[in-house]
ZADO-1210 file (C-alpha; in nm, 4 decimals, padded with zeros to 6 digits):
<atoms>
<atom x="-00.7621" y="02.9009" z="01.2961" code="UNK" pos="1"/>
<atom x="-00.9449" y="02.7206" z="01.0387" code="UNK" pos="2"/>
<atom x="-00.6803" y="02.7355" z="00.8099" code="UNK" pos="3"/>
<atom x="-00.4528" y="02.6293" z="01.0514" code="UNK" pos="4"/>
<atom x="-00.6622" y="02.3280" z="01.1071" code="UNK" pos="5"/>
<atom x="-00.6883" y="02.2456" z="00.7743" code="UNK" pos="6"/>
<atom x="-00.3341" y="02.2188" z="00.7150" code="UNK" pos="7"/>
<atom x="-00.2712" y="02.0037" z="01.0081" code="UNK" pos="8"/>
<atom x="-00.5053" y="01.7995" z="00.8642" code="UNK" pos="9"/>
<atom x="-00.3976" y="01.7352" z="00.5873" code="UNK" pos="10"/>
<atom x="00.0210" y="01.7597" z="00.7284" code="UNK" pos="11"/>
<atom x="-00.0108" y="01.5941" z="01.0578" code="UNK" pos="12"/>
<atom x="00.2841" y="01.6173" z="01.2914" code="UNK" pos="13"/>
<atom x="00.1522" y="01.3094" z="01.4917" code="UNK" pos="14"/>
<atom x="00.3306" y="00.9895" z="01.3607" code="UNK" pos="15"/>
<atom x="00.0545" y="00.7974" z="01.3625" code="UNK" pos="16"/>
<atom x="-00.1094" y="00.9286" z="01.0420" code="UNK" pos="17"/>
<atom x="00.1796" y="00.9055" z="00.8947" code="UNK" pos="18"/>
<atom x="00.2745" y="00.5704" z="00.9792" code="UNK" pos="19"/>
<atom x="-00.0476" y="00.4285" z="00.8934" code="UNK" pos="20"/>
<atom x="-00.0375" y="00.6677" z="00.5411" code="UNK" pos="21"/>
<atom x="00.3047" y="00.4732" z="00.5235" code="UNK" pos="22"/>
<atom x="00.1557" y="00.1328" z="00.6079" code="UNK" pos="23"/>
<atom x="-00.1252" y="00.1888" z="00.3492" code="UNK" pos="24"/>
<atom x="00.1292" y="00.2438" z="00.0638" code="UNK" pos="25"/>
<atom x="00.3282" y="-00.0545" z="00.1616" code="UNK" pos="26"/>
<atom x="00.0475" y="-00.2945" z="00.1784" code="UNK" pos="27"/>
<atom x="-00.0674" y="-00.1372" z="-00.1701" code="UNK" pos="28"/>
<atom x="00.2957" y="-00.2240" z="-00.3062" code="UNK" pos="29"/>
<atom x="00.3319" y="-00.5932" z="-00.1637" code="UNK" pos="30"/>
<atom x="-00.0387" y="-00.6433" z="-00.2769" code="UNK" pos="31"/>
<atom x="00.0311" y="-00.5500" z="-00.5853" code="UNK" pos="32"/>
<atom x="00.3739" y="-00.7347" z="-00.6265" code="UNK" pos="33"/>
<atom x="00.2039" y="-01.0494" z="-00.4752" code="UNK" pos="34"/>
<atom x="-00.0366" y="-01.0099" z="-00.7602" code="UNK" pos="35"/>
<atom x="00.2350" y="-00.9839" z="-01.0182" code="UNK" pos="36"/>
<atom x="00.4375" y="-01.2673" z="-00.8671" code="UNK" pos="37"/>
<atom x="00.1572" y="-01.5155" z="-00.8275" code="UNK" pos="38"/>
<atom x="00.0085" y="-01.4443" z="-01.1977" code="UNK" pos="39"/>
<atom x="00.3404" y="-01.5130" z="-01.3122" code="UNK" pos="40"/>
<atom x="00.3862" y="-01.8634" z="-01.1276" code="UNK" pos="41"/>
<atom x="00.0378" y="-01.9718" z="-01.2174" code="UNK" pos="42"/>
<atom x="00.0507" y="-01.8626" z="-01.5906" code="UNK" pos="43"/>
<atom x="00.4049" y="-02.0977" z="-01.5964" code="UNK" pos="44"/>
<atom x="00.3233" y="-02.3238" z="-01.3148" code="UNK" pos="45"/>
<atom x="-00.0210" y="-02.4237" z="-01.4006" code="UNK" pos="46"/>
<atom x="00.0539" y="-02.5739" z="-01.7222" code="UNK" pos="47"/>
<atom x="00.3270" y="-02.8246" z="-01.5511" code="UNK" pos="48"/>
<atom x="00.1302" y="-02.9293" z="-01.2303" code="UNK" pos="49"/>
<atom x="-00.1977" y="-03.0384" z="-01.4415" code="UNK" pos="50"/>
</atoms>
């Protein structure tokens, strides 16, 4: 049983931990691409608008 327990746990048939696992790893993603993007405007971007 505890096993058992364990396992659903950490699997969980319900599609809510997965979709918010999912959700997590997307936001990480865009948050990191946002990151990228805007470091890369402001490092070429700065320079022209002051």
């Amino acid at each position: 049983m505890a096993v058992q327990r364990r396992q659903s746990a950490l699997r969980p048939d319900h599609p809510f931990p997965k979709f918010g696992f999912l959700v997590l790893s997307l936001e990480a993603l865009i948050y990191r691409i946002l990151i990228h993007k805007t470091s890369m405007e402001t490092g070429h971007e700065d320079v022209e608008n002051k």
